[in-house]
C-alpha positions in Angstrom: 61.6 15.3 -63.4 61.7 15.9 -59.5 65.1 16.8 -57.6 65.5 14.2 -55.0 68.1 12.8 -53.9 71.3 10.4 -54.4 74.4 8.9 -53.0 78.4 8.4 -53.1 80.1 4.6 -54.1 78.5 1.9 -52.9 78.2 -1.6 -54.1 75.1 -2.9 -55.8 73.9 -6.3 -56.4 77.5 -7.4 -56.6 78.5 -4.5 -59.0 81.0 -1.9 -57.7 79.4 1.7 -58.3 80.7 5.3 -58.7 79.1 8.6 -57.6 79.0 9.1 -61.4 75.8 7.8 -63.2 72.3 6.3 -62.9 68.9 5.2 -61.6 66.3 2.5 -61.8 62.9 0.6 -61.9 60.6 -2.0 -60.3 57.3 -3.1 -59.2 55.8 -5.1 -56.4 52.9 -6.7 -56.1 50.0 -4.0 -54.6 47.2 -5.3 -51.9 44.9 -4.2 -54.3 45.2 -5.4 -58.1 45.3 -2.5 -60.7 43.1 -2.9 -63.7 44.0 -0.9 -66.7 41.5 -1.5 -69.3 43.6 0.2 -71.9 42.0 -0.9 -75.1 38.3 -0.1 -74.1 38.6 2.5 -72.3 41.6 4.5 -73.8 42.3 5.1 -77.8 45.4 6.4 -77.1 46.9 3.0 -76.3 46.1 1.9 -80.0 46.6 5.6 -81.8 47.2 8.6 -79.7 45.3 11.5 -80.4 46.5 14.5 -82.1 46.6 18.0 -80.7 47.0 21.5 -82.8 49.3 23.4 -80.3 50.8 26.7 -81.5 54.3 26.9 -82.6 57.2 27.7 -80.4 60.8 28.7 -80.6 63.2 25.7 -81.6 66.0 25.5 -79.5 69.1 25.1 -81.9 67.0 24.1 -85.0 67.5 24.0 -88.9 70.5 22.2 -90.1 72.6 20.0 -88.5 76.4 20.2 -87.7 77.9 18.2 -91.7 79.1 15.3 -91.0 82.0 14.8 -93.2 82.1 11.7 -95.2 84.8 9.8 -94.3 86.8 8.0 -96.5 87.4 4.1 -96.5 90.7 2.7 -97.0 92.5 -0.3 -98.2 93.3 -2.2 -95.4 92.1 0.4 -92.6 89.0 0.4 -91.2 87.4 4.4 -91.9 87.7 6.2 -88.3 84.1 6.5 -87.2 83.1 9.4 -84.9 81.5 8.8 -81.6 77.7 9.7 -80.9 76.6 12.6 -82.9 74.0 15.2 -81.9 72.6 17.1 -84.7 73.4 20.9 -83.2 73.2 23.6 -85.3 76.6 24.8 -84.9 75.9 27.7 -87.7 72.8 28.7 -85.7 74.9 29.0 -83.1 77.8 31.0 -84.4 75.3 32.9 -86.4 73.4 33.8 -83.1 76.4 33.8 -80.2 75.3 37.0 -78.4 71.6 35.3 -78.0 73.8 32.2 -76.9 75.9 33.9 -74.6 73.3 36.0 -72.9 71.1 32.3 -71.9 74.1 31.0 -70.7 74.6 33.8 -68.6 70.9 33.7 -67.7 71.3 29.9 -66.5 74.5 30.3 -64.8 76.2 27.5 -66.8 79.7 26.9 -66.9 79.2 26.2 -71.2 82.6 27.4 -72.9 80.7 29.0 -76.0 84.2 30.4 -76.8 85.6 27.3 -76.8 82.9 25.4 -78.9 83.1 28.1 -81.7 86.8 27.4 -81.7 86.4 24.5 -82.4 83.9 24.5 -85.0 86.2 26.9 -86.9 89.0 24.7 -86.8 86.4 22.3 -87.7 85.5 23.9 -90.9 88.8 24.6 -91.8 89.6 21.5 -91.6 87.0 19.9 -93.5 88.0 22.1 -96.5 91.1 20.9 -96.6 89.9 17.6 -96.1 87.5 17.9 -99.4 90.6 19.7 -101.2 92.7 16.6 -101.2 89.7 14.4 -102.2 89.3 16.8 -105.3 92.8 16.7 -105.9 92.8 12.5 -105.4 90.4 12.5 -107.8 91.8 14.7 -110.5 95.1 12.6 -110.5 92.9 9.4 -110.6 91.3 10.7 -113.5 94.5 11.3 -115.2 95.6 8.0 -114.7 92.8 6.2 -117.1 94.6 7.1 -120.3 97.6 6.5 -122.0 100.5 7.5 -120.6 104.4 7.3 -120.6 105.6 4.6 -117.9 107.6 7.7 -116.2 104.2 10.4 -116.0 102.1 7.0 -114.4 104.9 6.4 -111.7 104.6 10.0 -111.1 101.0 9.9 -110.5 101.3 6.5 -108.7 103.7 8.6 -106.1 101.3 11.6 -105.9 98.6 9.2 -105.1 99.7 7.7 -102.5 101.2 10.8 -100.9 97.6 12.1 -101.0 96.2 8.7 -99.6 98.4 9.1 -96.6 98.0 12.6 -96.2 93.7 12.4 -96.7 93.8 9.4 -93.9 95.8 11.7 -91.2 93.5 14.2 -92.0 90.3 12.1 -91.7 91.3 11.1 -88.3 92.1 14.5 -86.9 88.6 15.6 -88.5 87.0 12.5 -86.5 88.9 13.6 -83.5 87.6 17.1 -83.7 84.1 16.5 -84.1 84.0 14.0 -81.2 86.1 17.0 -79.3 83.2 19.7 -80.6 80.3 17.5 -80.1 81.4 16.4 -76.2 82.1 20.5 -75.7 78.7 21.3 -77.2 76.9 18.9 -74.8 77.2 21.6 -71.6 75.2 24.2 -73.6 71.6 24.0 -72.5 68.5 24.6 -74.4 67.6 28.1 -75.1 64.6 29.3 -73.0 61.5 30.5 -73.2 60.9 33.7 -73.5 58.7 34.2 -70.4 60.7 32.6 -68.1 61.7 34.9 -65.1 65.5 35.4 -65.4 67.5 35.1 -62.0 67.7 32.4 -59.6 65.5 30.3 -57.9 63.9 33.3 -55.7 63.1 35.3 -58.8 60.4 32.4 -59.3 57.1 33.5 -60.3 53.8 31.6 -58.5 51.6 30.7 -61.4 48.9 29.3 -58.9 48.2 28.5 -55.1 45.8 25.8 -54.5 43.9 25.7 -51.4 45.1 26.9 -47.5 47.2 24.9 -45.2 45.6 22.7 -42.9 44.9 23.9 -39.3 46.4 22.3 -36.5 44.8 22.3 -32.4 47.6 20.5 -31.4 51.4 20.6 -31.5 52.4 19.2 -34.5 55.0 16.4 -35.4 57.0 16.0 -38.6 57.6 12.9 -40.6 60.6 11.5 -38.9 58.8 11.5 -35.6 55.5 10.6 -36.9 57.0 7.5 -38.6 59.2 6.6 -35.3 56.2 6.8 -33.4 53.9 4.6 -36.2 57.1 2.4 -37.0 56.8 3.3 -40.7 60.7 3.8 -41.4 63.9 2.4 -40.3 66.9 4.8 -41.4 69.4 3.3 -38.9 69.6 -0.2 -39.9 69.3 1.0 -43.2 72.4 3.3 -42.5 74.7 0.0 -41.5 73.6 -1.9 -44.3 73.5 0.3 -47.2 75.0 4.1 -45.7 73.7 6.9 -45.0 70.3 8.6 -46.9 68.4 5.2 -47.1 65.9 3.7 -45.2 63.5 0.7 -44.7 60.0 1.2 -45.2 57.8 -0.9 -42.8 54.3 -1.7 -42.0 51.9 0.5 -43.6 54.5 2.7 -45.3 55.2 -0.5 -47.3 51.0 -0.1 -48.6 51.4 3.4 -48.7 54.2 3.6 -51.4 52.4 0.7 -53.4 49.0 2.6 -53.0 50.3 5.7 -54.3 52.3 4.6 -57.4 49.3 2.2 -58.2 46.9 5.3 -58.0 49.4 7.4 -59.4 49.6 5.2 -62.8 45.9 4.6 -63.0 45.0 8.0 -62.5 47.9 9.0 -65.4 46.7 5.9 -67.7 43.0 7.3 -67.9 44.3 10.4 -69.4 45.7 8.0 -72.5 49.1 7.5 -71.0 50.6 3.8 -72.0 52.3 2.8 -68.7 55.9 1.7 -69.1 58.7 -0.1 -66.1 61.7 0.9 -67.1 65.1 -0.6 -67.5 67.0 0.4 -64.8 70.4 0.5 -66.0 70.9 2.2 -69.5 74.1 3.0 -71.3 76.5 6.5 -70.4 75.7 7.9 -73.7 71.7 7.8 -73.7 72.2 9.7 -70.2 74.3 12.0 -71.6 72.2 12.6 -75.0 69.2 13.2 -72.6 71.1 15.9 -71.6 73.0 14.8 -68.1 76.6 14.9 -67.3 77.3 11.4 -65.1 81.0 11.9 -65.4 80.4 15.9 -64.3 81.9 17.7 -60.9 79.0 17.0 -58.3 76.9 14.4 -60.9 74.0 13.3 -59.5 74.2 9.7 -61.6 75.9 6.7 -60.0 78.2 5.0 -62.9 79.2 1.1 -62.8 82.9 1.1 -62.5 84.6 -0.8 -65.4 81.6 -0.6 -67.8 79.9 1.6 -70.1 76.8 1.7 -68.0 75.1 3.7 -64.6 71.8 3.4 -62.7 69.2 5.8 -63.9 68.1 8.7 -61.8 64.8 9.1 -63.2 62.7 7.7 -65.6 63.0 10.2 -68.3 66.3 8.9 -69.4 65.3 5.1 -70.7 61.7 6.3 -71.8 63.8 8.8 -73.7 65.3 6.3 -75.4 62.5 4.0 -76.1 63.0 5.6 -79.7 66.3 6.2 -80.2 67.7 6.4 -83.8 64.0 6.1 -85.0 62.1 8.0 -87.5 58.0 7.6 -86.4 55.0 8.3 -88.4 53.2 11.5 -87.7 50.3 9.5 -87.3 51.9 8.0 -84.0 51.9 11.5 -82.2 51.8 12.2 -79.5 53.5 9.5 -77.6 52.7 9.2 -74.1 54.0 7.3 -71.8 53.6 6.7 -67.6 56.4 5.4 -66.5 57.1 3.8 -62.8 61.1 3.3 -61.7 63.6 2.9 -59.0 65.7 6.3 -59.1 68.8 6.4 -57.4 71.0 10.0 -57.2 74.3 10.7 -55.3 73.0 13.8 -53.6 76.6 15.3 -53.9 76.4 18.7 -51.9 72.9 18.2 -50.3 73.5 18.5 -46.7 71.4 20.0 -43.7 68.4 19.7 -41.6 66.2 20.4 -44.5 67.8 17.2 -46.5 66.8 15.4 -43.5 64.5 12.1 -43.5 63.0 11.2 -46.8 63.4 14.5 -48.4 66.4 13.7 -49.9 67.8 10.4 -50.3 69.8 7.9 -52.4 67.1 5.2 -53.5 63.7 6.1 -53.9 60.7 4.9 -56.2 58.9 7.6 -58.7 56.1 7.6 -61.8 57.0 9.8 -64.6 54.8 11.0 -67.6 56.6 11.4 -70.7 55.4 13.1 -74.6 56.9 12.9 -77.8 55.0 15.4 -79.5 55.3 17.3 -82.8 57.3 20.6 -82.3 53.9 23.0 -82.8 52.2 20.8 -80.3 54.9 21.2 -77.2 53.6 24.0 -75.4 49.9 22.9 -74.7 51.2 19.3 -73.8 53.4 20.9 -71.0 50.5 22.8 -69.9 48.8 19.6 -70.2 51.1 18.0 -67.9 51.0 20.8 -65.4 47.8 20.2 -65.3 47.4 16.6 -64.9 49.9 17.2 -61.6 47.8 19.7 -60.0 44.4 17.4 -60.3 46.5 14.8 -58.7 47.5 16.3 -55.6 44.5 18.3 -55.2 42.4 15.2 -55.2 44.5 14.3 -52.2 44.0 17.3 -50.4 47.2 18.8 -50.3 48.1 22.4 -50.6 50.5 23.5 -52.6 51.5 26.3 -55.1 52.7 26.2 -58.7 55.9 27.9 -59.9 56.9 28.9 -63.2 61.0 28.6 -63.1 63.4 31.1 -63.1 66.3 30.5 -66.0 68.9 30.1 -62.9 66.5 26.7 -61.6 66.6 25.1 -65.6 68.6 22.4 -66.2 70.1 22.4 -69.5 67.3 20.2 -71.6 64.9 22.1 -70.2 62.9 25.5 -72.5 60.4 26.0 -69.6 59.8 23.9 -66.4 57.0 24.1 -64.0 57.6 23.2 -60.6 55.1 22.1 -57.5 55.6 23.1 -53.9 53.4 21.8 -51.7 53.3 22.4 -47.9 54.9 20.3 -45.6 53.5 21.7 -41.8 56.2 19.2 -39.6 59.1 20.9 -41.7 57.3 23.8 -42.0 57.9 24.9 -45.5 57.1 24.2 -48.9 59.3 21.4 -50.4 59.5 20.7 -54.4 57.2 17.2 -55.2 57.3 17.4 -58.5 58.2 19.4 -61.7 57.3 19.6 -65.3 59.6 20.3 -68.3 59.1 21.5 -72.0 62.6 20.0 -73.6 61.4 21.2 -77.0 64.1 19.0 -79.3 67.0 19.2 -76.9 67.0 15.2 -76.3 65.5 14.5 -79.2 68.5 15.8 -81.5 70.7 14.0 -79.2 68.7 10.9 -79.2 68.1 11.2 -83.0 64.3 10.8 -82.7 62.6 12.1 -85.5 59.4 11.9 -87.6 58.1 12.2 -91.0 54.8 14.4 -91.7 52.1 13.0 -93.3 52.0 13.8 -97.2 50.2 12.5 -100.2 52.7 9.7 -100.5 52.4 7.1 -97.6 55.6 7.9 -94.8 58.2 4.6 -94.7 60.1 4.1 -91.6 63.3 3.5 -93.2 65.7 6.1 -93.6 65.2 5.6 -97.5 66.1 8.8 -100.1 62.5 8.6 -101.8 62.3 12.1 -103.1 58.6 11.6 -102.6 58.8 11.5 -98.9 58.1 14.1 -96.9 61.3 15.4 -94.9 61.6 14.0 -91.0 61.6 16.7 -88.3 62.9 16.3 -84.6 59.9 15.6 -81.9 59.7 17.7 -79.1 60.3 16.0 -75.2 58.6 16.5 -72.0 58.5 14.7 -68.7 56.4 15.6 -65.6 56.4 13.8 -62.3 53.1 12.2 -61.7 54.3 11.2 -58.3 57.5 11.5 -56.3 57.1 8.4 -53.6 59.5 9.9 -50.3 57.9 13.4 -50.9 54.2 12.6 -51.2 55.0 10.0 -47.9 55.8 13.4 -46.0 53.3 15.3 -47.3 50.7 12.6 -46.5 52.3 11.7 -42.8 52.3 15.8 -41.7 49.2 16.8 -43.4 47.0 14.4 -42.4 48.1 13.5 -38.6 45.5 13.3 -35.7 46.1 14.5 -32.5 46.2 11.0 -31.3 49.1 9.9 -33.6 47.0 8.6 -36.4 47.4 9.2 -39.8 44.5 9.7 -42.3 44.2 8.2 -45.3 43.0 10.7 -48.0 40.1 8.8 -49.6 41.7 8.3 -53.6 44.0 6.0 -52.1 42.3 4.1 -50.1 41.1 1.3 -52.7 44.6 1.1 -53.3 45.7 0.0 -49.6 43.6 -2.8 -49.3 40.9 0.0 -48.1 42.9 0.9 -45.3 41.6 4.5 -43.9 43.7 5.1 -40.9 47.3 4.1 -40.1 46.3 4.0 -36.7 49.4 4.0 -33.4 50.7 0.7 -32.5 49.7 -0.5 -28.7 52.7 -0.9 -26.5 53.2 -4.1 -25.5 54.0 -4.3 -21.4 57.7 -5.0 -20.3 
């Protein structure tokens, strides 16, 4: 997932909106018709292939937090506990000095004091909890026989004590998981262990493909470039909509439908089912994908007075495509290409190198997503990395590969690959896209599992057959297979003529309607 850019409140097709939550998907109609012959050409859009990958570390794996049963009672509803993420608080508690020492790594502001607090006082509690059932039970046992009208009114009385007392406890035990579980969300993966520790700079190149491009002439960047061609309009779009958006006009229009065309057919060769997204998705799938939307700075716009926000990337609804679902190992890996609006509030991005399309509010995006079997995570990431790099070397570009520092990671995220390419008119290296090994962050969060093959055939259902085979977590990943705004400036600054025009690189061309030049508009005389 790529980190552009977002915005503050603003009103959206008639629904009042937050700086807290959100992003979202559509598609127009290219020039040029995309054919996807997905059945003949690609098995993985029946069956996708399976991969041997060697094993890696599980983030908090093993068992889950126990969910204590909760009693129902006559004439009140059993309290039910909100979402539940299967962390392993033992793990956890068992391992807090490896705990403490990532967070430290990743500069995030997880209270891991805090969460084993509360998992104490969630164990103690539980005990008492299962005391008083034992002790219901051993009084409701005594009560089946014979007894002297004086002993049964007794026992009637001790009962119902123990009722009252077992429901006040059930509720505070409800209480204080939801508590624990929400305090447990700001912990972030743990990492792999090459990742460079430090921040950002502490980065480590993993590969530099080809040399910038040389330039006779002075050069112009983007903004200029797309004054000059009339490709962009960011002051209307600044009285209509605020700040950090903009119109896209003319050939910029057949640009950003040539590249997400080219982007998904490229993507769907490689056995990737292509997906549009919902564009609105519930608070608590962006959350159990690992995102804060009611955080200090959140990047996600919520929808006041509802339950719902505007997604900021792909990953989140194709993360939840199978939610609460056990799969068949026979189904993995899952791959999915996935074209959406994104939409981010930006909260703290400021500057002349924010500027332009680099970072803005609204902007369109394809993201490739895995669900993979745990052993198989590390060569699909590699995978992915590598499926980026073809792409943007097939257009030309140059641009270096970065393995992440732990200070860069967001918290899904084990190991993440980013791409850097050169951007001569802002004369540096931006990010265009990124790659991320979640391992089963989201997926214990999402409750995404799946059940290894075994002699007896796997059910879907979430049946106790002793003969089944017990359901692991999946393992995550995204990628960016093309960030729309970004690859528009890299495309605009690398490829300029002295003249003004812009070159088409020649992948995209069948997708513009074979346009090869966006050539400068003649001025019309006064």
């Amino acid at each position: 997932m790529i980190s552009c850019g977002c915005f503050g409140g603003t009103t959206f097709h008639g629904l009042a909106l937050a700086p807290s939550i959100c992003r979202s998907p559509s598609m127009f109609s290219p020039l040029r018709t995309l054919t996807l012959t997905l059945a003949a050409t690609n098995p993985h859009h029946r069956l996708l292939r399976r991969v041997l990958f060697p094993t890696i570390v599980r983030a908090f794996s093993s068992t889950a937090l126990p969910t204590a049963p909760i009693t129902k009672q006559e004439g009140k509803a059993a309290a039910k506990p909100q979402w539940k993420a299967a962390i392993d608080f033992k793990w956890i508690r068992d391992n807090k000095d490896v705990v403490a020492a990532n967070i430290k790594n990743r500069n995030s502001n997880a209270n891991l004091d805090l969460v084993l607090e509360l998992y104490e006082k969630f164990l103690n509690l539980q005990k008492e909890v299962e005391r008083l059932r034992a002790e219901r039970n051993v009084v409701a046992n005594k009560m089946k026989g014979k007894l002297e009208p004086s002993v049964r009114q007794a026992l009637v009385e001790e009962g119902k004590n123990l009722k009252e007392g077992l429901v006040s406890l059930e509720e505070d035990l409800v209480q204080l998981t939801d508590q624990l579980r929400q305090e447990a969300q700001s912990l972030p993966n743990i990492t792999h262990p090459d990742v460079p520790i430090g921040g950002e700079e502490s980065s480590i190149i993993r590969k530099m493909v080809r040399s910038p491009w040389e330039f006779n002439f002075n050069i112009k960047d983007h903004l200029e470039l797309g004054k000059d061609l009339d490709l962009f309009d960011f002051d209307a779009a600044a009285e209509v909509s605020g700040s950090k958006f903009y119109y896209l006009k003319n050939e910029a229009v057949l640009l950003e439908m040539g590249l997400i065309n080219w982007a998904i057919a490229e993507v769907s060769k490689r056995g990737y089912i292509p997906l549009i997204t919902p564009e609105i998705v519930r608070s608590s799938v962006v959350e159990k994908c690992g995102f804060q939307p009611r955080g200090q700075n959140t990047q996600v716009y919520s929808i006041e007075n509802n339950d719902q926000c505007l997604i900021g990337t792909a990953e989140i609804p194709v993360g939840g495509i199978h939610m609460d679902s056990i799969l068949p190992e026979s189904a993995l890996p899952l791959k999915y290409v996935a074209y959406s609006h994104c939409f981010r509030t930006e909260a703290g991005a400021a500057g002349t190198a924010t500027r332009g399309l680099y970072r803005v509010h609204q902007f369109s995006k394809v993201e490739m997503f895995i669900f993979c079997r745990p052993e198989e995570s590390n060569l699909y990431h590699e995978e992915l990395i590598a499926i980026e790099e073809d792409l943007f070397s097939s257009l030309g570009l140059h641009f270096k590969t970065l393995d992440m520092a732990t200070g860069d990671l967001g918290a899904p995220a084990y190991r993440k690959f980013d791409v850097e390419a050169w951007m001569p008119g802002l004369g540096r290296y931006g990010e265009i896209s990124s790659a991320s090994n979640c391992t089963d962050y989201q997926s214990r969060r999402l409750g995404i599992r799946y059940r290894p093959s075994s002699d007896t055939p796997a059910t879907s259902k979430k049946g106790k057959g002793s003969n089944l085979a017990p359901t692991q977590f999946v393992h995550t990943l995204n990628a960016t297979a093309c960030a729309v705004p970004r690859m528009i400036i890299c495309l605009l600054e690398n490829f300029q003529q002295e003249d003004g025009a812009i070159i088409i690189p020649e992948p995209l061309r069948p997708y513009m309607g074979g346009l090869n030049v966006i050539s400068p508009k003649a001025k019309t005389s006064q």
